[in-house]
C-alpha positions as CSV (number, residue, x, y, z in Angstrom):
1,X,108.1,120.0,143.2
2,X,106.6,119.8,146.3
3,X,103.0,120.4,146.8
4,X,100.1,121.3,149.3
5,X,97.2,120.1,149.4
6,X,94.8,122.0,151.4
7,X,91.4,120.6,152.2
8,X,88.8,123.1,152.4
9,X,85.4,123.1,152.1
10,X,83.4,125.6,149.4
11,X,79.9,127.2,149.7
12,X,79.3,127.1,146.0
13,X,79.9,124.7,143.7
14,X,78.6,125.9,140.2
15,X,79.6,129.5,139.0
16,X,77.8,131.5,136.5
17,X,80.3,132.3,133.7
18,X,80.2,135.4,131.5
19,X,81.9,135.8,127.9
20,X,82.3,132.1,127.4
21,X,80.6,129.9,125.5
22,X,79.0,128.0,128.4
23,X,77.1,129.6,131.2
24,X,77.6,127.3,134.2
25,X,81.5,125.6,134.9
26,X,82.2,123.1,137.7
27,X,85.8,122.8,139.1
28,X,86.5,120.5,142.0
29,X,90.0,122.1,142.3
30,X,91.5,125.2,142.7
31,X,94.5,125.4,141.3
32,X,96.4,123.0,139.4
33,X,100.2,120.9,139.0
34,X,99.9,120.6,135.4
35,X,101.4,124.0,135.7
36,X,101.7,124.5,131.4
37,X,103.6,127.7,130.9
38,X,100.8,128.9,128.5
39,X,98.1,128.1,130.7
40,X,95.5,131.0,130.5
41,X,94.0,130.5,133.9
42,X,97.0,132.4,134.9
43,X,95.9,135.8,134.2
44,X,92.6,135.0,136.4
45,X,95.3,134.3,139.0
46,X,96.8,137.7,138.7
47,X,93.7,139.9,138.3
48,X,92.7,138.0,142.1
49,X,96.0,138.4,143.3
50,X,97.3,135.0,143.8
51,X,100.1,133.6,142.5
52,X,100.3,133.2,139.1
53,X,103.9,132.5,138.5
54,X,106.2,129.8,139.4
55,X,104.3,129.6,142.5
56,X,100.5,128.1,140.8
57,X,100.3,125.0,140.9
58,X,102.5,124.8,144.2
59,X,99.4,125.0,146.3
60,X,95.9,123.2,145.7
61,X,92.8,123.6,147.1
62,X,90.7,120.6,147.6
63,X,87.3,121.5,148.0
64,X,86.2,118.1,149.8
65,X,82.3,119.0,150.0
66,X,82.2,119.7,146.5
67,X,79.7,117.3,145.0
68,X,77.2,117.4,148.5
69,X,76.9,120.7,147.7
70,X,76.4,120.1,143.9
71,X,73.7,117.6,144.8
72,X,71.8,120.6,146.9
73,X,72.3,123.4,143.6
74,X,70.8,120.9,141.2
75,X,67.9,120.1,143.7
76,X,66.9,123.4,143.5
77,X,64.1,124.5,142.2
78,X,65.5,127.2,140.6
79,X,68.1,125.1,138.6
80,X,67.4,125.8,135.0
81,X,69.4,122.1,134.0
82,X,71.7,124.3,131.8
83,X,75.0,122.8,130.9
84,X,78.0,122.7,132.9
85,X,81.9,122.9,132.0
86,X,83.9,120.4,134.3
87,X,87.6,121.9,134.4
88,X,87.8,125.5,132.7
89,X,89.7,126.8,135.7
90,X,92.1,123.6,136.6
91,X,92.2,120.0,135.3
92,X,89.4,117.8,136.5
93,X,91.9,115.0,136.5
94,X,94.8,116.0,137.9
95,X,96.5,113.7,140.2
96,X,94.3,115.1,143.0
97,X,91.7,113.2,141.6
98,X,92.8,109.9,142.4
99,X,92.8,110.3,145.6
100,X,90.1,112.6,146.9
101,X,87.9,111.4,143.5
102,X,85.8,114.5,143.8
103,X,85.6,114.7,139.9
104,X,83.7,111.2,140.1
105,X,81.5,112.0,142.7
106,X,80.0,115.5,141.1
107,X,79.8,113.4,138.0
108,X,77.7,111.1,139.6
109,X,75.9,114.2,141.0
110,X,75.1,115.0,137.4
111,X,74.4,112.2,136.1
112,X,71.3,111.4,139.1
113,X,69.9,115.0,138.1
114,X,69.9,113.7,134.3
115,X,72.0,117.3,133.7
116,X,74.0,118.0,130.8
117,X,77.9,118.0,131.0
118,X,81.0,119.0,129.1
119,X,84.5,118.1,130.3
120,X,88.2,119.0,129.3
121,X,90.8,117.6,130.4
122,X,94.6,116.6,129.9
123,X,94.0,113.8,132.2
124,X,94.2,110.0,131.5
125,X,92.5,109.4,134.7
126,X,89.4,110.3,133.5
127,X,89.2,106.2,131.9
128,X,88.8,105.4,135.9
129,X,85.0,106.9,135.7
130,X,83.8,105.5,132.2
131,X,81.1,103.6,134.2
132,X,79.4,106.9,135.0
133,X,80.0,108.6,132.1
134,X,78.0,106.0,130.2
135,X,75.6,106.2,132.9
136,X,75.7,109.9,132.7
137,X,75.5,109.9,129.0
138,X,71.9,107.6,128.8
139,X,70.3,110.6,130.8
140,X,71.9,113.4,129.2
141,X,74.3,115.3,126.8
142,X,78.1,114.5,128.1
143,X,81.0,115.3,125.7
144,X,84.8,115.4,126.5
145,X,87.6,117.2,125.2
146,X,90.8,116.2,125.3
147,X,93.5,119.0,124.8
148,X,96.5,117.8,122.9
149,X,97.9,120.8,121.2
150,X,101.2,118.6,120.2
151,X,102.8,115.2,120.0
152,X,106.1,116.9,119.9
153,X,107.8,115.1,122.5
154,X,110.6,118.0,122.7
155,X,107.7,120.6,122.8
156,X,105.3,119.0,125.5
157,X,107.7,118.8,127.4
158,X,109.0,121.9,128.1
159,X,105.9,123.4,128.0
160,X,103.5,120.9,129.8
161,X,105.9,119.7,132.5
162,X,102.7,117.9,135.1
163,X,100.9,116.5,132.3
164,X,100.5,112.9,131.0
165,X,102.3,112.6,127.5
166,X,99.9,113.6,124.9
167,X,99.9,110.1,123.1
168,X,98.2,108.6,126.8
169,X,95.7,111.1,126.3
170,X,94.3,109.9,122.8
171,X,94.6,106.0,124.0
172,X,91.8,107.5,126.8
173,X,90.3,109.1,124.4
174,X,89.7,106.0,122.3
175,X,88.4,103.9,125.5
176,X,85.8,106.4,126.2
177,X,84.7,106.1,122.2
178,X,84.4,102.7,122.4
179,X,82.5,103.1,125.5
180,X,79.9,105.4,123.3
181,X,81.4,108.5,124.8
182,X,81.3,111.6,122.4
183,X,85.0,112.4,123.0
184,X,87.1,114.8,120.7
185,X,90.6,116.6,120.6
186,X,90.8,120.2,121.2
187,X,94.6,120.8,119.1
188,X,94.8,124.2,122.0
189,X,96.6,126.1,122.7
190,X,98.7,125.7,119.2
191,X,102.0,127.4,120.0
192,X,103.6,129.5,116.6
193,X,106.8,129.1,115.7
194,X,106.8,125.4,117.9
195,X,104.0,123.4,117.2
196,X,102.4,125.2,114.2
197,X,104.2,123.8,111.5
198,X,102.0,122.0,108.7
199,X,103.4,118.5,109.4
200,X,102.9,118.6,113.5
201,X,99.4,119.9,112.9
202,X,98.3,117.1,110.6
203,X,99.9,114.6,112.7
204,X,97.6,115.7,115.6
205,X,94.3,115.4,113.3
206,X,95.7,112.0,111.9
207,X,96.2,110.2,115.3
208,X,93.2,111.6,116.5
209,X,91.3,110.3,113.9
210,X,92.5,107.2,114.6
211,X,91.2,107.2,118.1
212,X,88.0,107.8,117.0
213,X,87.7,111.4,118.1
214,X,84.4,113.1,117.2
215,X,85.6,116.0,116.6
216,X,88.6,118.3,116.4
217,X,89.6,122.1,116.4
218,X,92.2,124.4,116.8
219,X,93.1,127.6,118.6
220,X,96.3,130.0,119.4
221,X,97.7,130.5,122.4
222,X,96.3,134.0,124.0
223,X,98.9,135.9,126.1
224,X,96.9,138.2,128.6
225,X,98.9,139.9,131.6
226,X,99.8,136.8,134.3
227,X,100.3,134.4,131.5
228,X,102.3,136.5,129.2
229,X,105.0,137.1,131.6
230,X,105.4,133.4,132.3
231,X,105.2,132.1,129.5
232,X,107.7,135.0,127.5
233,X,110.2,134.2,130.9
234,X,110.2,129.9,129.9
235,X,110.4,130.9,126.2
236,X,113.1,133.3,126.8
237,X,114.6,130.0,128.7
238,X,113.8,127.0,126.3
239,X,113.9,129.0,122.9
240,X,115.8,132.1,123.2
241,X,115.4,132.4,119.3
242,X,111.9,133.2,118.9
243,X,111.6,135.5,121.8
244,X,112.0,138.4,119.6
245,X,109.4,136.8,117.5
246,X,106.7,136.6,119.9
247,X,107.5,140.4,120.9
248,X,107.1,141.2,117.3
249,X,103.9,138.8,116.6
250,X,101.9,139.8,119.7
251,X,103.2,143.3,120.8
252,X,100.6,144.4,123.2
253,X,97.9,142.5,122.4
254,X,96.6,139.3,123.7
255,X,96.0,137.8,120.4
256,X,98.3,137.2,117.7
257,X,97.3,138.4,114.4
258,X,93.7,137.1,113.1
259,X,95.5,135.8,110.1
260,X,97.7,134.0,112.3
261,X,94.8,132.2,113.9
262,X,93.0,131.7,110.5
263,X,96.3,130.1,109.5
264,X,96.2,127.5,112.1
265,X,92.6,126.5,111.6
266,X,93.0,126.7,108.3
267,X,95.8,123.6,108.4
268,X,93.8,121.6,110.4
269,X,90.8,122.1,108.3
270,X,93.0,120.7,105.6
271,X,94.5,117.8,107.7
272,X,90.6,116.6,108.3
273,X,89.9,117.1,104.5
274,X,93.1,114.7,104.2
275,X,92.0,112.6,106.4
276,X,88.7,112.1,105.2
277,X,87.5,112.8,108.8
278,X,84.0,113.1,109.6
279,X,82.5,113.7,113.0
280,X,82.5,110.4,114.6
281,X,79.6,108.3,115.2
282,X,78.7,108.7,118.8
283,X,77.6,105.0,119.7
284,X,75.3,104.0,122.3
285,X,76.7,104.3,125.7
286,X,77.8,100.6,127.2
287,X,80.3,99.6,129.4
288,X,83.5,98.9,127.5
289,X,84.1,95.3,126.9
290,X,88.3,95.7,127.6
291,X,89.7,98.1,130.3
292,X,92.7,100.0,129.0
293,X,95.5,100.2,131.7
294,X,97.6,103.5,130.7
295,X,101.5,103.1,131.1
């Protein structure tokens, strides 16, 4: 696939969110080449009228001023210091990022204002900046999630088709722990009827354990208007078979079932419990002693 990259500049670089649980999010990107067919920033897409189908992901925006202009909003006097989501509305680390390294510089941003900071991410790159997130993380509160909703290889696949594979993810994750970073999973979105059974949910919780993930939680894919459609037309595609499931289990709604949900979290409860997992100790930050180069 083919992709633009168009460097513009933004006014604004931290928006005030509403029905989330965070108040401020950061994203150096607009747009993103991950391009999951669940992805929920998809319905934003549609309600602004941009592309949300086969097209998103086909065109980035690089906001190339980004963290200048972060520097000047957390100047402010105004700034309350609250803390900010890196990534709710495109992948911090997408392949952009190695390049342009705008991710690294509002970190750095961040990290000189002492503020708090909370990142997701499906990217490996994100073991590139562990130097500033330990420098970051002596100032302030910095946590990362990494979303790895499967390690079925079939299933990531067809459903994350720009993402690293979900087992380069947790090796990240487990540089940034030994680094002191509080870094945990976030099993999302879990798929029913493909990445829900018992044994693929416990596999999740087991290897993230074993990265040293300080936490871990689970939650079912929503299907709002500009993700349903795309995501029905792939499964329709790849698994013809459950389509008529996922009419039945969702029918109108965004949300499956609440049982449905409670099911899921419910399993990985049990997998931690199994697991013995406890929240991980968050070590002091340092510089890791070994670099981890992903393949």
């Amino acid at each position: 696939m083919r992709v633009e990259y168009r460097e513009e500049p933004c006014k604004t670089a931290l928006n005030a969110v509403k029905g989330m649980p965070f108040t401020w999010s950061l994203n150096p990107y607009m747009g993103c080449v991950h391009r999951c067919t669940f992805c929920y920033v998809r319905a934003f897409e549609q309600r602004a009228e941009r592309p949300a189908g086969e097209e998103y992901g086909v065109s980035i925006r690089v906001k190339v001023n980004v963290a200048d202009v972060l520097r000047m909003e957390l100047a402010r006097k105004s700034w309350s210091g609250g803390s900010v989501a890196i990534g709710a509305a495109t992948d911090p680390y997408q392949p952009a990022e190695g390049r342009y390294r705008l991710t690294r510089g509002c970190l750095e941003a961040l990290a000189g204002a002492a503020n708090p900071f909370h990142i997701v991410t499906r990217g490996p790159l994100i073991v590139r900046d562990v130097d500033v997130l330990v420098d970051a993380a002596r100032r302030a509160a910095v946590s990362v999630s990494f979303s790895v909703p499967t390690l079925d290889e079939d299933v990531w696949r067809r459903t994350e088709p720009g993402t690293a594979p979900p087992r380069q993810r947790l090796r990240a994750l487990s540089v940034l722990r030994e680094a002191g970073i509080d870094a945990g999973v976030a099993v999302a979105p879990v798929l029913p009827g493909l990445s829900d059974r018992p044994e693929q949910l416990a596999e999740v919780v087991r290897e993230a354990r074993a990265a040293g993930a300080t936490s871990v939680w689970a939650s079912v894919v929503n299907l709002r208007p500009g993700t349903r459609e795309h995501f029905l037309a792939h499964l329709e595609h790849d698994w013809p078979e459950l389509a008529p499931f996922y009419e039945r289990l969702y029918g109108s709604r965004d949300y499956p079932p609440r049982k449905v949900e409670q099911r899921v979290r419910d399993l990985v409860a049990a997998a931690r419990k199994e697991q013995r997992f406890r929240r991980g100790r968050t070590l002091r930050p340092r510089e890791p002693a070994v670099q981890l180069t992903l393949v």
